[in-house]
N, C-alpha and C positions, 0 to 999 in steps of 0.2 A: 807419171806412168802413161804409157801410152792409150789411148782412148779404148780401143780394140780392146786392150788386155783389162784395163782398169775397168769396165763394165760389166765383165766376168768374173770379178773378185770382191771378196766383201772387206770392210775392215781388218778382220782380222789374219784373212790370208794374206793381205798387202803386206801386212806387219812383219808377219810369216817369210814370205819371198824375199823381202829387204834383206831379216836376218841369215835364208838362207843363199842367198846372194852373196853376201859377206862371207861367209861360211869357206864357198864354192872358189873366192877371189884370193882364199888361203890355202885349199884343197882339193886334190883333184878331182874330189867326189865325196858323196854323206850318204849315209844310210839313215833309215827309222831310228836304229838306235842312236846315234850321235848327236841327232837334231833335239831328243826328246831328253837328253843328258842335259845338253844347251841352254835349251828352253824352257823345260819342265810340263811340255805340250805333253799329252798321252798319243801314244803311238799310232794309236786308232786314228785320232785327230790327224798324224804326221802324215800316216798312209794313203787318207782321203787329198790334202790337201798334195801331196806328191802325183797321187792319179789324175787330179786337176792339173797340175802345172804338166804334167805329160800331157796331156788330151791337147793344151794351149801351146803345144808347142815350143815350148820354156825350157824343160829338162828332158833329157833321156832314161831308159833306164837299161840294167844288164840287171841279169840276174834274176834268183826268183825266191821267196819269201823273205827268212832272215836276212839272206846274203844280196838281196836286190843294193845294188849301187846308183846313185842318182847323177848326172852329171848337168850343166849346163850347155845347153843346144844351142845357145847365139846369146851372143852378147849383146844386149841390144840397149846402147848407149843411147840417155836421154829417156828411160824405161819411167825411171825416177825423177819427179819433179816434185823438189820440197815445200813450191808454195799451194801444195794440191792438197 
């Protein structure tokens, strides 16, 4: 993960991003509900973690409460490094 972004994230959002990265590289987009379907994360958690990855510049969003859609804003190959 790249340095910038990886200092701003704790364990468990990296975990988090991977799977919603995977997610995004099958879909054009995820909601609150679908991640927390996935993961069994509470929504609350997903929410938070969504308004961080927007703030980072990571995802987009549309919409607003239930129907907020989350999308991927750059692709940014090399985000991920497994020996990290």
């Amino acid at each position: 993960m790249s340095d910038k972004v990886s200092n701003k994230l704790n364990g468990r959002e990296k975990v988090f991003l991977e799977m919603l990265i995977s997610q995004l590289e099958e879909n054009k987009y995820v909601t609150t509900s679908i991640m927390s379907n996935i993961t069994s994360i509470p929504k609350s958690t997903i929410r938070r973690y969504m308004k961080k990855f927007c703030e980072l510049d990571i995802l987009s969003s549309e919409g607003k409460n239930k129907s907020t859609q989350y999308r991927l804003k750059k692709i940014r190959f090399g985000i991920f490094n497994s020996s990290k």
